[in-house]
Predicted model as a PDB file, atoms N, CA, C, CB and O in Angstrom, pLDDT in the B-factor column:
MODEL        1                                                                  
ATOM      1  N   UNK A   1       0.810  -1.198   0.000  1.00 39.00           N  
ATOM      2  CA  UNK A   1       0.000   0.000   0.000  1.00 39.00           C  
ATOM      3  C   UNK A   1       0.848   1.254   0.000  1.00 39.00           C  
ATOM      4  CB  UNK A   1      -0.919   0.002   1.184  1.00 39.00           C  
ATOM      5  O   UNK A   1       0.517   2.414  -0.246  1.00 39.00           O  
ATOM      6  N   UNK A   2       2.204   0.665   0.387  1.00 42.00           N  
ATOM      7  CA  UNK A   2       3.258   2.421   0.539  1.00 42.00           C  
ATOM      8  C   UNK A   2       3.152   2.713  -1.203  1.00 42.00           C  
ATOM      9  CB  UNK A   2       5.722   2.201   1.280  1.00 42.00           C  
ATOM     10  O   UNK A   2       2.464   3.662  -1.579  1.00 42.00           O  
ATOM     11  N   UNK A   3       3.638   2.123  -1.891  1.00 47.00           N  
ATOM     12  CA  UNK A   3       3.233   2.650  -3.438  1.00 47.00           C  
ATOM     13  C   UNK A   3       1.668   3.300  -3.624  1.00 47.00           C  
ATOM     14  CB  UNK A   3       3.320   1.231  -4.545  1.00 47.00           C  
ATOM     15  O   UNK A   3       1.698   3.948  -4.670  1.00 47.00           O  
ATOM     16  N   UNK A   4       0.853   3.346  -3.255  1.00 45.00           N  
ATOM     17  CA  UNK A   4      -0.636   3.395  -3.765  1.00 45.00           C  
ATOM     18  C   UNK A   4      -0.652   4.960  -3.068  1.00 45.00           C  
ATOM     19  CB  UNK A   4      -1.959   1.967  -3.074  1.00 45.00           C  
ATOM     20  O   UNK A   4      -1.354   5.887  -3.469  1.00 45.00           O  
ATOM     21  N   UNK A   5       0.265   5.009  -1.967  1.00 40.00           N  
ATOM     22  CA  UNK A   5       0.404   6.434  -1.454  1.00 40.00           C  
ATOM     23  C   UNK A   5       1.040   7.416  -2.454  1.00 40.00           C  
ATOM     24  CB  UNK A   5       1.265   6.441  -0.173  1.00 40.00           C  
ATOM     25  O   UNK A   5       0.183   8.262  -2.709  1.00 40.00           O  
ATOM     26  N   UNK A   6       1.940   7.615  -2.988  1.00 56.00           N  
ATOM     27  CA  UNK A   6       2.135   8.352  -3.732  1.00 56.00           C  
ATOM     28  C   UNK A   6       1.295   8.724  -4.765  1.00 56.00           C  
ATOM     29  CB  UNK A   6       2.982   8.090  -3.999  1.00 56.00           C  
ATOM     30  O   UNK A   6       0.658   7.934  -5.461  1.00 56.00           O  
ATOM     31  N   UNK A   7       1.296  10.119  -4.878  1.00 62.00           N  
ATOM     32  CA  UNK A   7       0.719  10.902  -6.233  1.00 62.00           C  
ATOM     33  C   UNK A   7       1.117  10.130  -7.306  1.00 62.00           C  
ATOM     34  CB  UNK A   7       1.276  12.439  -6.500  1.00 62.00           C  
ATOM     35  O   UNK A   7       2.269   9.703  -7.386  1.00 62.00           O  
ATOM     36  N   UNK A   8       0.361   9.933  -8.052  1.00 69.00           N  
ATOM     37  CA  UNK A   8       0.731   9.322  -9.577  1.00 69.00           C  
ATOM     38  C   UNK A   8       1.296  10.587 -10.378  1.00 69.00           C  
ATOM     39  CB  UNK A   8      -0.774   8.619 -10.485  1.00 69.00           C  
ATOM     40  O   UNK A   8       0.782  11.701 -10.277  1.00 69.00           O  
ATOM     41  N   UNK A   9       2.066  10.391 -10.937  1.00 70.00           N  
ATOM     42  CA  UNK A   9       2.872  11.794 -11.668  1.00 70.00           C  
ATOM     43  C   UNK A   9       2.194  11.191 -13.390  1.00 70.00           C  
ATOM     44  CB  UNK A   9       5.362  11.817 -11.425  1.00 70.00           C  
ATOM     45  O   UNK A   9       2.021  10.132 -13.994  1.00 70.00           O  
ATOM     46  N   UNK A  10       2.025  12.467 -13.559  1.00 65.00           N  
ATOM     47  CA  UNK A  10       1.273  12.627 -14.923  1.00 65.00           C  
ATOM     48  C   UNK A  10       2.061  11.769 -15.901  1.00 65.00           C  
ATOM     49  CB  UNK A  10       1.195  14.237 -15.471  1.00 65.00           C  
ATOM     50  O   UNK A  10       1.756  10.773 -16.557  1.00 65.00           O  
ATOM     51  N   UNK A  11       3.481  12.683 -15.749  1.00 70.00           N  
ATOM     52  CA  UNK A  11       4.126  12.284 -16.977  1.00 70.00           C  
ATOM     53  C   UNK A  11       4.778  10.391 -16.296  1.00 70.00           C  
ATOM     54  CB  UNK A  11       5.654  13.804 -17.484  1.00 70.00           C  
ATOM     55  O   UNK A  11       5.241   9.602 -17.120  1.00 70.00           O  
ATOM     56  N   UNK A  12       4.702  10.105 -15.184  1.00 79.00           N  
ATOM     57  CA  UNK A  12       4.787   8.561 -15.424  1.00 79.00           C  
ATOM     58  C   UNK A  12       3.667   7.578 -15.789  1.00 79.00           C  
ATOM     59  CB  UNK A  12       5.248   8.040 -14.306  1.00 79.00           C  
ATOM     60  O   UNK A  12       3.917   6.381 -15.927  1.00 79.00           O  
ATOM     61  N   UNK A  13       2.548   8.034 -15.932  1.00 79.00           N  
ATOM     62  CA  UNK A  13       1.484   7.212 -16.448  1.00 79.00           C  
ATOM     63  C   UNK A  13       1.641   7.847 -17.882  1.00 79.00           C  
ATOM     64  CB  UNK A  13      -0.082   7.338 -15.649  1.00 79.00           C  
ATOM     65  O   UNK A  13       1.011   7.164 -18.690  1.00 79.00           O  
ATOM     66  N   UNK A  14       2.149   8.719 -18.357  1.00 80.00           N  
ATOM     67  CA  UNK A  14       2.476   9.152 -20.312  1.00 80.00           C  
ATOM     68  C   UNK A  14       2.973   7.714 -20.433  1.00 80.00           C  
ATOM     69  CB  UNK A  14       4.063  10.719 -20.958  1.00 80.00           C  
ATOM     70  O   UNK A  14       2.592   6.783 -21.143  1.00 80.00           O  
ATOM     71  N   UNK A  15       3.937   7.818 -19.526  1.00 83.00           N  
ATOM     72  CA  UNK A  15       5.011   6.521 -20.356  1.00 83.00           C  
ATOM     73  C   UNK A  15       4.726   5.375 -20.052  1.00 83.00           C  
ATOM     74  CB  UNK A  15       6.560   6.457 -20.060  1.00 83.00           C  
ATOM     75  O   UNK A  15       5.652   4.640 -20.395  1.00 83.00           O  
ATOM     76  N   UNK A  16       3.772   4.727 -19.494  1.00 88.00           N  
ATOM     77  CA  UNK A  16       3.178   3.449 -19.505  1.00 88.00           C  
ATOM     78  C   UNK A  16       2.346   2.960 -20.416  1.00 88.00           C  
ATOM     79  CB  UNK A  16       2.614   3.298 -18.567  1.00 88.00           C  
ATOM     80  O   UNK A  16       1.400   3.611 -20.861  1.00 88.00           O  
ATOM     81  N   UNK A  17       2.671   1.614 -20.815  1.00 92.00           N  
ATOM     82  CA  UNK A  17       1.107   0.864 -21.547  1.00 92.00           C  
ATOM     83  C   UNK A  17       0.166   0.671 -20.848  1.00 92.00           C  
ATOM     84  CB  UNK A  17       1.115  -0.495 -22.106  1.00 92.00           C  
ATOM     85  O   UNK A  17      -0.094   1.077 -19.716  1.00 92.00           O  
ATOM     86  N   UNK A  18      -0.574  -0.217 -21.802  1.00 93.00           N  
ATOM     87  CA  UNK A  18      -1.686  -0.287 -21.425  1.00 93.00           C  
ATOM     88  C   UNK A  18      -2.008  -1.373 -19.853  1.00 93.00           C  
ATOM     89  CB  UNK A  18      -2.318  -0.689 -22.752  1.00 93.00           C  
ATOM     90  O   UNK A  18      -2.877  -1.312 -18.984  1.00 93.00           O  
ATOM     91  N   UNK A  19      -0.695  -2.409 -20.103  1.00 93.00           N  
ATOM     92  CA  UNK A  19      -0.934  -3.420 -19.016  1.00 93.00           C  
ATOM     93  C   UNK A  19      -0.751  -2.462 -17.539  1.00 93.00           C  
ATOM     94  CB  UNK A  19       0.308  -4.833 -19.172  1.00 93.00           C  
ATOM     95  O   UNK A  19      -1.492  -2.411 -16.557  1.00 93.00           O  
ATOM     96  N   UNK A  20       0.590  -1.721 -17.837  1.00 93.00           N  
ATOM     97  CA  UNK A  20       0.720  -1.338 -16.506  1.00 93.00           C  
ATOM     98  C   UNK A  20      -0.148  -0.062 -16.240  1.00 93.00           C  
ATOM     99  CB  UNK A  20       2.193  -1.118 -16.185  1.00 93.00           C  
ATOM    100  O   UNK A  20      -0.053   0.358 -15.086  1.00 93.00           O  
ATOM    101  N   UNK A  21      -0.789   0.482 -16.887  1.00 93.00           N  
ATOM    102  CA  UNK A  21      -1.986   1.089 -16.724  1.00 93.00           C  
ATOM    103  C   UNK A  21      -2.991   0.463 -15.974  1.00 93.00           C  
ATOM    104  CB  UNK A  21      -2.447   1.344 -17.829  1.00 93.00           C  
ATOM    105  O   UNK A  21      -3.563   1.084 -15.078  1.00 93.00           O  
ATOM    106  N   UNK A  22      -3.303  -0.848 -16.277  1.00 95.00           N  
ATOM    107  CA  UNK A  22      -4.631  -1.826 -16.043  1.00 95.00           C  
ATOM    108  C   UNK A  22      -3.990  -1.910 -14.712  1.00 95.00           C  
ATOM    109  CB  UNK A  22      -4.984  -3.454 -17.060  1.00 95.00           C  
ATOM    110  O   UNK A  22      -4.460  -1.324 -13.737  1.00 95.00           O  
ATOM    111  N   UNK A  23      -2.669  -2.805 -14.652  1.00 94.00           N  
ATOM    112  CA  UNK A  23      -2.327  -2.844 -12.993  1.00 94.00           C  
ATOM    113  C   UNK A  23      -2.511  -1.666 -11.930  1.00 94.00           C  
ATOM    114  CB  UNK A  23      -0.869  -3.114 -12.856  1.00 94.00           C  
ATOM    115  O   UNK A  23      -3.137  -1.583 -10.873  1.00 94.00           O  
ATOM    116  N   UNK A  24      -1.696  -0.783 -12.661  1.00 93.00           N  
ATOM    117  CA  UNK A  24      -2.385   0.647 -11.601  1.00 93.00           C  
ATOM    118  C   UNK A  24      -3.296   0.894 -11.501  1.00 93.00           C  
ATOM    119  CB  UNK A  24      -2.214   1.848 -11.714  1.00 93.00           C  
ATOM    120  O   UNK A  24      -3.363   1.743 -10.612  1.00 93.00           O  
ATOM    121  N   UNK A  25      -4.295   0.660 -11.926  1.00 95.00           N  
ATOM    122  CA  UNK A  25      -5.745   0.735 -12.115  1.00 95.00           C  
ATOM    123  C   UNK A  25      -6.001  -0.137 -11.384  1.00 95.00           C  
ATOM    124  CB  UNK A  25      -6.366   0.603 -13.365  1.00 95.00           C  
ATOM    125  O   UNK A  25      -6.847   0.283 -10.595  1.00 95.00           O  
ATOM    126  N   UNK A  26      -5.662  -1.503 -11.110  1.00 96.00           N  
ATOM    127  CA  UNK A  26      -6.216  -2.214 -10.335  1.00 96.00           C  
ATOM    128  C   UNK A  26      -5.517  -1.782  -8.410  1.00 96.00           C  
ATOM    129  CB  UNK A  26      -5.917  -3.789 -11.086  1.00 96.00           C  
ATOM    130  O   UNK A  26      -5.992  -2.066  -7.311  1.00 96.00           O  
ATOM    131  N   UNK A  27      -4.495  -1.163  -8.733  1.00 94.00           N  
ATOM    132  CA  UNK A  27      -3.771  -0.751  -7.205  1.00 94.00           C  
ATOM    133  C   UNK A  27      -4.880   0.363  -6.892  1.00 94.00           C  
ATOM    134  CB  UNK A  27      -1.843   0.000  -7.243  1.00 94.00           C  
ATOM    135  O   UNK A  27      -5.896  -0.128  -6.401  1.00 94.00           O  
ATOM    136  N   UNK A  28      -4.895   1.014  -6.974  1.00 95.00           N  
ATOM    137  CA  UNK A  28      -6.168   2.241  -6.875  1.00 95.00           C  
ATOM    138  C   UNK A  28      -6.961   1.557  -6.601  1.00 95.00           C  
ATOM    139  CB  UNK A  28      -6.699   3.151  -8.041  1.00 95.00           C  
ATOM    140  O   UNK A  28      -6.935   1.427  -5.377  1.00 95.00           O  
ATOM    141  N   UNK A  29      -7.878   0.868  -7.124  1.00 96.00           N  
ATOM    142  CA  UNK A  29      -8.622   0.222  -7.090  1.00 96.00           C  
ATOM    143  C   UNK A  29      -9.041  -0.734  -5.507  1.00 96.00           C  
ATOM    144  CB  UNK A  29      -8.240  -0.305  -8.183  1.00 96.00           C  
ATOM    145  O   UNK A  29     -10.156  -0.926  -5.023  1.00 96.00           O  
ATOM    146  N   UNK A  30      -7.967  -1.095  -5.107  1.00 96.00           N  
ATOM    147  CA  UNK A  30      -7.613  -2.018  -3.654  1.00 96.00           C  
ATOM    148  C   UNK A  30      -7.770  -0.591  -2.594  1.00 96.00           C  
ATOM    149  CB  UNK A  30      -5.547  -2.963  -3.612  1.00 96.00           C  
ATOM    150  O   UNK A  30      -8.354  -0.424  -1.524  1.00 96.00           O  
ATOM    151  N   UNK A  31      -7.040   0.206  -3.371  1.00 94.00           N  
ATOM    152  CA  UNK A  31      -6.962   1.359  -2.091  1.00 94.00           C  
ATOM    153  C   UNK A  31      -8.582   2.409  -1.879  1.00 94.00           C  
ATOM    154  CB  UNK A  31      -5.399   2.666  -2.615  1.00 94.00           C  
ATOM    155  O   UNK A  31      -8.807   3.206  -0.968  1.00 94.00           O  
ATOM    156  N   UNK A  32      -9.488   2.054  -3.037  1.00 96.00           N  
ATOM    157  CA  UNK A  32     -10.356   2.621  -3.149  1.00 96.00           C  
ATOM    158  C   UNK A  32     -11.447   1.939  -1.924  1.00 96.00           C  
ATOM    159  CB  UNK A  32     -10.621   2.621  -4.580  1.00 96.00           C  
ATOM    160  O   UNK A  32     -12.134   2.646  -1.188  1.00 96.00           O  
ATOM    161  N   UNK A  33     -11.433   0.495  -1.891  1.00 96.00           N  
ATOM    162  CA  UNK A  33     -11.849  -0.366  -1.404  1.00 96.00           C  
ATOM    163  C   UNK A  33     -11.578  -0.490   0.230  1.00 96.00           C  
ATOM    164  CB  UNK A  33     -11.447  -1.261  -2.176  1.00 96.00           C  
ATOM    165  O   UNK A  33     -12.378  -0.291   1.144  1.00 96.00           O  
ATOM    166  N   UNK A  34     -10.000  -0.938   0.298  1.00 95.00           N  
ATOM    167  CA  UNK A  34      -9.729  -0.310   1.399  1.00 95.00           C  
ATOM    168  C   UNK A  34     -10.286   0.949   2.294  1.00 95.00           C  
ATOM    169  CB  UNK A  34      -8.792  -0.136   1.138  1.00 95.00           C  
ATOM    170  O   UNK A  34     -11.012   0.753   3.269  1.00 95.00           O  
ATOM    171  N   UNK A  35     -10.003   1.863   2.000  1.00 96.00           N  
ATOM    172  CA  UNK A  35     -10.547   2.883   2.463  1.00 96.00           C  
ATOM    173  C   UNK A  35     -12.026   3.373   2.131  1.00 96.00           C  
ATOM    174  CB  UNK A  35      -9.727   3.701   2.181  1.00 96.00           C  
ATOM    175  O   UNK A  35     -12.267   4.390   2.782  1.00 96.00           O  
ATOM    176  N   UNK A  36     -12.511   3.194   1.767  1.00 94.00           N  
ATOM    177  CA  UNK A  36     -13.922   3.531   1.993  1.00 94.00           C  
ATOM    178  C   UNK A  36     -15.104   2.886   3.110  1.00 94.00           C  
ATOM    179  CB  UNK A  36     -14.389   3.309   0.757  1.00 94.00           C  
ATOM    180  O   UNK A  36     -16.275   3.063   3.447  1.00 94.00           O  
ATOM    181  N   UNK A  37     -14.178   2.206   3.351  1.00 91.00           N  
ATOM    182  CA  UNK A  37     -15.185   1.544   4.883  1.00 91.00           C  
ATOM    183  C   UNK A  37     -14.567   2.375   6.392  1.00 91.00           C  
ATOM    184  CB  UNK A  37     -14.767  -0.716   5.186  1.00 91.00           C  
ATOM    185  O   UNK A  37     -14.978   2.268   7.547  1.00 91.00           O  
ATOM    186  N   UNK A  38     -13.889   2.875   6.054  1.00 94.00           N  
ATOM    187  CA  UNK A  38     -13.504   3.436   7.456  1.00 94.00           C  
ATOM    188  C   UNK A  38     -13.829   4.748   6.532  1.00 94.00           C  
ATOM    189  CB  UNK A  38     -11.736   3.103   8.351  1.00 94.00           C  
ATOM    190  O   UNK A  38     -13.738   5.878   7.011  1.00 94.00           O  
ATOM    191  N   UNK A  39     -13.980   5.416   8.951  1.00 91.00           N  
ATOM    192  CA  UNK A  39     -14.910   6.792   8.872  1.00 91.00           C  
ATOM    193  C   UNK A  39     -14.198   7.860   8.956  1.00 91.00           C  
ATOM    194  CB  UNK A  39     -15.940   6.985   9.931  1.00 91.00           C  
ATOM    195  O   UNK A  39     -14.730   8.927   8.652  1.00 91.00           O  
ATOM    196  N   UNK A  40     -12.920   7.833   9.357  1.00 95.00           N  
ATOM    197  CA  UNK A  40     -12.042   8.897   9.569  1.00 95.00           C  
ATOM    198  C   UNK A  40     -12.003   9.895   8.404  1.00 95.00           C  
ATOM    199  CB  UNK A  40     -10.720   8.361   9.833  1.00 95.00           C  
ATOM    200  O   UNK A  40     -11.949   9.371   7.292  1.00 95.00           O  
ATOM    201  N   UNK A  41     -12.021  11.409   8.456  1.00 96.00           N  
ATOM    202  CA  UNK A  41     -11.736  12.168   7.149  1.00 96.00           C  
ATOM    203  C   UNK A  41     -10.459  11.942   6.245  1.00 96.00           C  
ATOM    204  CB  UNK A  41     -11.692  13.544   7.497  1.00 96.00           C  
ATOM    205  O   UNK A  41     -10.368  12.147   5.035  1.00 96.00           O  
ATOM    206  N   UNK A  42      -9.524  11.487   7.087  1.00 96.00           N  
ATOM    207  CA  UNK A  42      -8.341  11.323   6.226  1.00 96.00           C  
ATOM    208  C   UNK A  42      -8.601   9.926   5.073  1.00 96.00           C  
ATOM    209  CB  UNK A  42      -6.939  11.058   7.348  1.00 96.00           C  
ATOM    210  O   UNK A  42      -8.260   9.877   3.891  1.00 96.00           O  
ATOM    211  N   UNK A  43      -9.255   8.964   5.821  1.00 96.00           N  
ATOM    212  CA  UNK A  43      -9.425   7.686   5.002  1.00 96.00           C  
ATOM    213  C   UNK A  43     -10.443   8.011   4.043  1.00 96.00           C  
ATOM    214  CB  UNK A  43      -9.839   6.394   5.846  1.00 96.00           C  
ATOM    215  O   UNK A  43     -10.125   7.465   2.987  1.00 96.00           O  
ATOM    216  N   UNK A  44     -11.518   8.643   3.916  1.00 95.00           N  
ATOM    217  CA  UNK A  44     -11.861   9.378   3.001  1.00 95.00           C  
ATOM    218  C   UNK A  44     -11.352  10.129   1.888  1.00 95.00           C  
ATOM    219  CB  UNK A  44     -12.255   9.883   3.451  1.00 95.00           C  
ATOM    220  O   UNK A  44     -11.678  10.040   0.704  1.00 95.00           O  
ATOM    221  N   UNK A  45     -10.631  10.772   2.352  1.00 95.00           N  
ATOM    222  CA  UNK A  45      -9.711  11.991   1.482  1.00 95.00           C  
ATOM    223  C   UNK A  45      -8.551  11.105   0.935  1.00 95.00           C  
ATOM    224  CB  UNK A  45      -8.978  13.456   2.583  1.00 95.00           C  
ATOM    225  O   UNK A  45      -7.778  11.760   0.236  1.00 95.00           O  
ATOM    226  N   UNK A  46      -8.202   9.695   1.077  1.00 94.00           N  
ATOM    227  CA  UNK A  46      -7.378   8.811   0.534  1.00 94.00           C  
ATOM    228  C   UNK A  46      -8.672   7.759  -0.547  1.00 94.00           C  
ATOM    229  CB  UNK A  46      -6.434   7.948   1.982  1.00 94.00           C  
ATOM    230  O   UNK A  46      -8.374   7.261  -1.633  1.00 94.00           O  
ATOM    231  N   UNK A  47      -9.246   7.712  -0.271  1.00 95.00           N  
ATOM    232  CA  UNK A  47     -10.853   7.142  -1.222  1.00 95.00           C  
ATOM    233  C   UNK A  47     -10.906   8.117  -2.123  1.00 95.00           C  
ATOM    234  CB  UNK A  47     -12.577   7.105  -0.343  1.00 95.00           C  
ATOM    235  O   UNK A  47     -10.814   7.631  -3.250  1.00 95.00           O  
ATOM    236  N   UNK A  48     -11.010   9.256  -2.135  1.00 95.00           N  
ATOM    237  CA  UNK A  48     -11.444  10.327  -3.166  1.00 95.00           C  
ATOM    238  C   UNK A  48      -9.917  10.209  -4.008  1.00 95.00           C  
ATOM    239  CB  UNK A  48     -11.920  12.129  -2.374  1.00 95.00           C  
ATOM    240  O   UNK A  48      -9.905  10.158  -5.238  1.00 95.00           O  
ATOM    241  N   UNK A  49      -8.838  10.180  -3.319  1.00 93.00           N  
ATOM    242  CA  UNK A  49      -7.427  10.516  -3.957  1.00 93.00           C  
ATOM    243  C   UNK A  49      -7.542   9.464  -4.893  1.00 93.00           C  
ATOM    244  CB  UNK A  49      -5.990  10.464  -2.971  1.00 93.00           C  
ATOM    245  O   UNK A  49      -7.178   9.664  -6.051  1.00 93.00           O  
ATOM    246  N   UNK A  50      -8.112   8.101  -4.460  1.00 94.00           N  
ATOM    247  CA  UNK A  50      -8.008   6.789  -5.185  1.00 94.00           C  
ATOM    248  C   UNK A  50      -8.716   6.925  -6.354  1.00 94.00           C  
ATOM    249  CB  UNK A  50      -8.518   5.601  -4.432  1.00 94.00           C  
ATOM    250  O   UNK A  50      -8.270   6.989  -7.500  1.00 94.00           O  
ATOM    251  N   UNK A  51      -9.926   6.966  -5.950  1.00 95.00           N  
ATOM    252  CA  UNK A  51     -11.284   7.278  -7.347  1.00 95.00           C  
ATOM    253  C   UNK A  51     -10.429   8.363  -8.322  1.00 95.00           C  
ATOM    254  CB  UNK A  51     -13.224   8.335  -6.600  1.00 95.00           C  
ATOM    255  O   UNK A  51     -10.289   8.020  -9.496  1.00 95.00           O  
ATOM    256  N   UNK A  52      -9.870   9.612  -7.913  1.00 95.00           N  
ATOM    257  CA  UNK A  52      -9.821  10.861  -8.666  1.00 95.00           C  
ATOM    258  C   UNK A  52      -8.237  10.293  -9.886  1.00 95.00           C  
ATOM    259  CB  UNK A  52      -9.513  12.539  -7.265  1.00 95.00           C  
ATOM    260  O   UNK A  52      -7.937  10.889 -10.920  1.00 95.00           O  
ATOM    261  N   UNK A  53      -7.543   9.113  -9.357  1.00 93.00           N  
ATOM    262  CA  UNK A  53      -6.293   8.869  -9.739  1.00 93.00           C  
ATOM    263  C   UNK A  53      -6.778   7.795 -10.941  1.00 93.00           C  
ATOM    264  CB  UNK A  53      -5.253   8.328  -8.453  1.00 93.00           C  
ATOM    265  O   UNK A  53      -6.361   7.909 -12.094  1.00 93.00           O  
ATOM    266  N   UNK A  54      -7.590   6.875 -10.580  1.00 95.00           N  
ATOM    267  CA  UNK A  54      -8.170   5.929 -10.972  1.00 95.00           C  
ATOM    268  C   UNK A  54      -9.775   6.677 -12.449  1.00 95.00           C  
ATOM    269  CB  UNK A  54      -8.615   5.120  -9.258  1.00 95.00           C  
ATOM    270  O   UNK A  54     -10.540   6.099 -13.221  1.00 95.00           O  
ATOM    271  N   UNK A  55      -9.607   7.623 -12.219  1.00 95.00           N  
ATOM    272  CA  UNK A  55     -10.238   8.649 -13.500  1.00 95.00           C  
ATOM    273  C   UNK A  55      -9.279   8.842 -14.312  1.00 95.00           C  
ATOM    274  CB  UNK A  55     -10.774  10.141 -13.144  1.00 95.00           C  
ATOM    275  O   UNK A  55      -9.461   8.792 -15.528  1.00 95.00           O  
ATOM    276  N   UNK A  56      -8.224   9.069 -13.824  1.00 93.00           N  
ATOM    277  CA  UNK A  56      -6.900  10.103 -14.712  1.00 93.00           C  
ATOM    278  C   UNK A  56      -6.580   8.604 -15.456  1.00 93.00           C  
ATOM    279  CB  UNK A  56      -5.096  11.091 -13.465  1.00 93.00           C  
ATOM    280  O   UNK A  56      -6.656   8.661 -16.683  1.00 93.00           O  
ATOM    281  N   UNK A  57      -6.301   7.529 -14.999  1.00 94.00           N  
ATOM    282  CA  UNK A  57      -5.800   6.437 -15.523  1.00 94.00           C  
ATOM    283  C   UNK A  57      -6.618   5.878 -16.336  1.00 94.00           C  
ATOM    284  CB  UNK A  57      -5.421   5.633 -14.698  1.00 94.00           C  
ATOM    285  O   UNK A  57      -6.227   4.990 -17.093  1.00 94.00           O  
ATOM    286  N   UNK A  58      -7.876   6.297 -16.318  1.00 95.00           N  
ATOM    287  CA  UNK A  58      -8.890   5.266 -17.252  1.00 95.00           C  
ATOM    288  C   UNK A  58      -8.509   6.412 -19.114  1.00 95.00           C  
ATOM    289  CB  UNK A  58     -11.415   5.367 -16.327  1.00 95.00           C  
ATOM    290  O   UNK A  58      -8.167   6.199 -20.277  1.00 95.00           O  
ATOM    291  N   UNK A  59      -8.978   7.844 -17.996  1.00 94.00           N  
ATOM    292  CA  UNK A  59      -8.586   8.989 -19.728  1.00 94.00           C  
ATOM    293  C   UNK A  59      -7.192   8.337 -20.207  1.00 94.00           C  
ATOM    294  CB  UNK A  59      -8.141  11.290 -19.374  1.00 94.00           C  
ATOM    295  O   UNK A  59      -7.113   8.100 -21.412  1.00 94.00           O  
ATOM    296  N   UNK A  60      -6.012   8.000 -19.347  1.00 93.00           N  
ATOM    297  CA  UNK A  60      -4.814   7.671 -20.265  1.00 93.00           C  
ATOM    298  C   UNK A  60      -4.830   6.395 -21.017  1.00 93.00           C  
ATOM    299  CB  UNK A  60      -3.585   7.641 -19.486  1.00 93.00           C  
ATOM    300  O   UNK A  60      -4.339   6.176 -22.125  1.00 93.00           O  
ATOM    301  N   UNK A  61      -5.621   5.407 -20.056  1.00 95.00           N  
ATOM    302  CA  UNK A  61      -5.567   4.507 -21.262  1.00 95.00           C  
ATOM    303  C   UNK A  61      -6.462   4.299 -22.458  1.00 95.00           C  
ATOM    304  CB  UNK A  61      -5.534   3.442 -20.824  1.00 95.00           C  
ATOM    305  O   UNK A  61      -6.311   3.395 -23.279  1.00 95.00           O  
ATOM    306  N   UNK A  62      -7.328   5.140 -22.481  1.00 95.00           N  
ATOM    307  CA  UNK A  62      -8.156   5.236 -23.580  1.00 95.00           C  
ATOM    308  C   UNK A  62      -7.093   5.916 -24.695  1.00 95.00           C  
ATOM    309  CB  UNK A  62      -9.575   6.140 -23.215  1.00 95.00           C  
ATOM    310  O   UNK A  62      -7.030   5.303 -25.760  1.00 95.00           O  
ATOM    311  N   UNK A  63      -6.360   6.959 -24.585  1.00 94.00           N  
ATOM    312  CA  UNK A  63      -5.468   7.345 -25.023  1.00 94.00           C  
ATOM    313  C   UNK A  63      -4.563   6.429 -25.624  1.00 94.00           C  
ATOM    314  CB  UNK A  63      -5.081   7.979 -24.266  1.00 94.00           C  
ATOM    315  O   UNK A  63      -4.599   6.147 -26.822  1.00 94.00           O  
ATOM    316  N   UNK A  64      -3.960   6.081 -25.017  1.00 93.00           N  
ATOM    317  CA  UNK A  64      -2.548   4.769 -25.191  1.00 93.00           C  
ATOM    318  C   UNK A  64      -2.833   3.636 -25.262  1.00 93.00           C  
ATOM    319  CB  UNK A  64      -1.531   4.549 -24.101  1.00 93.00           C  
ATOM    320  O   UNK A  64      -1.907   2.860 -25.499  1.00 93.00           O  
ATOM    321  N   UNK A  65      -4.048   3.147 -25.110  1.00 93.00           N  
ATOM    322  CA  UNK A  65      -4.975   2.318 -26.527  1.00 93.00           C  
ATOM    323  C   UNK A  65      -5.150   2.822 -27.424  1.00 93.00           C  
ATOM    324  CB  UNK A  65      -6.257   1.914 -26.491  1.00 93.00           C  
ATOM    325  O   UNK A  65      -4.135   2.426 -27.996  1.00 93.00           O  
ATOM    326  N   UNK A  66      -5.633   3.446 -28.149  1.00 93.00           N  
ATOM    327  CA  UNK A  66      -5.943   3.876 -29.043  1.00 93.00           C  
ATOM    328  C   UNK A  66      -4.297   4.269 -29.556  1.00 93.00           C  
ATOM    329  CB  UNK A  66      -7.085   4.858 -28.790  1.00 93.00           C  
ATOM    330  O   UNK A  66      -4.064   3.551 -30.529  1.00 93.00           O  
ATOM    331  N   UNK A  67      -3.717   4.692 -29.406  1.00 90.00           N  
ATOM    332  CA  UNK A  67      -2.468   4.949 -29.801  1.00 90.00           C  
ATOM    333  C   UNK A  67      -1.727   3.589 -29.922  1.00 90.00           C  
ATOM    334  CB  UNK A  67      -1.827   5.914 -28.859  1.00 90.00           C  
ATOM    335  O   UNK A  67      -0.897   3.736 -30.819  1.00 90.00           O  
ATOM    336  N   UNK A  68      -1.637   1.945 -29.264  1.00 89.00           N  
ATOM    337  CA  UNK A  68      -1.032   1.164 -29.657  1.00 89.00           C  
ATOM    338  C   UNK A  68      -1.795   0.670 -30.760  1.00 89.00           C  
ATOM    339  CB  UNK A  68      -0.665   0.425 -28.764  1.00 89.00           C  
ATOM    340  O   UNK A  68      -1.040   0.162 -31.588  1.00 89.00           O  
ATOM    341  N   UNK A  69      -3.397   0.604 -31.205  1.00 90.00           N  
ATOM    342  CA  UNK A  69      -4.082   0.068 -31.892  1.00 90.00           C  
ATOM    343  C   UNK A  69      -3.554   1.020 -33.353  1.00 90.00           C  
ATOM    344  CB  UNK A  69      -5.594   0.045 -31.277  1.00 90.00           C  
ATOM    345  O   UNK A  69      -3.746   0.342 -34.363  1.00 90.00           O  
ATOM    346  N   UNK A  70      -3.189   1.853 -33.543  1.00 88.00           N  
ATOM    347  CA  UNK A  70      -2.838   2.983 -34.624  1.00 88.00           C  
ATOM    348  C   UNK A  70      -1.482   2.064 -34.928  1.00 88.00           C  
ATOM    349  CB  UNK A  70      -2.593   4.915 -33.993  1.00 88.00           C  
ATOM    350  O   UNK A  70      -1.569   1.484 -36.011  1.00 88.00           O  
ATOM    351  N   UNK A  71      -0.231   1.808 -34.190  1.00 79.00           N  
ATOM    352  CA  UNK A  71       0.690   1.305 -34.129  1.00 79.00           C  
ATOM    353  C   UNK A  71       0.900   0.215 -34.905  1.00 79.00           C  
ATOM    354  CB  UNK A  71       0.833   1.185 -33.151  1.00 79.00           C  
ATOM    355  O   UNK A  71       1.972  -0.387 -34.848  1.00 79.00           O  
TER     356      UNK A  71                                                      
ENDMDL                                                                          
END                                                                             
């Protein structure tokens, strides 16, 4: 989960495919889960970080699909 803490940096999801897209997508995903059952504001505000990261990753891989399918 110490990885799932960090900010996803824009330009390191540029340079990923599609798999390791899907995997990060699925790490978010655990942490989304995780945290949304507990009540604390911070575990919340780590749920929203998850969902809001796990948006950015779905727009890139629509992107970088579509860009390996051109390929």
């Amino acid at each position: 989960m110490e990885e799932n803490s960090k900010q996803l940096n824009l330009y390191k999801i540029k340079s990923m495919n599609t798999t390791e897209i899907l995997n990060t997508i699925k790490e978010e995903l655990v942490t989304l889960e995780a945290e949304h059952g507990k009540t604390s504001k911070a575990a919340r505000g780590r749920a929203r970080s998850a969902a809001n990261s796990i948006k950015k990753l779905a727009a890139e891989f629509k992107k970088t699909s579509t860009a390996e399918d051109k390929a």
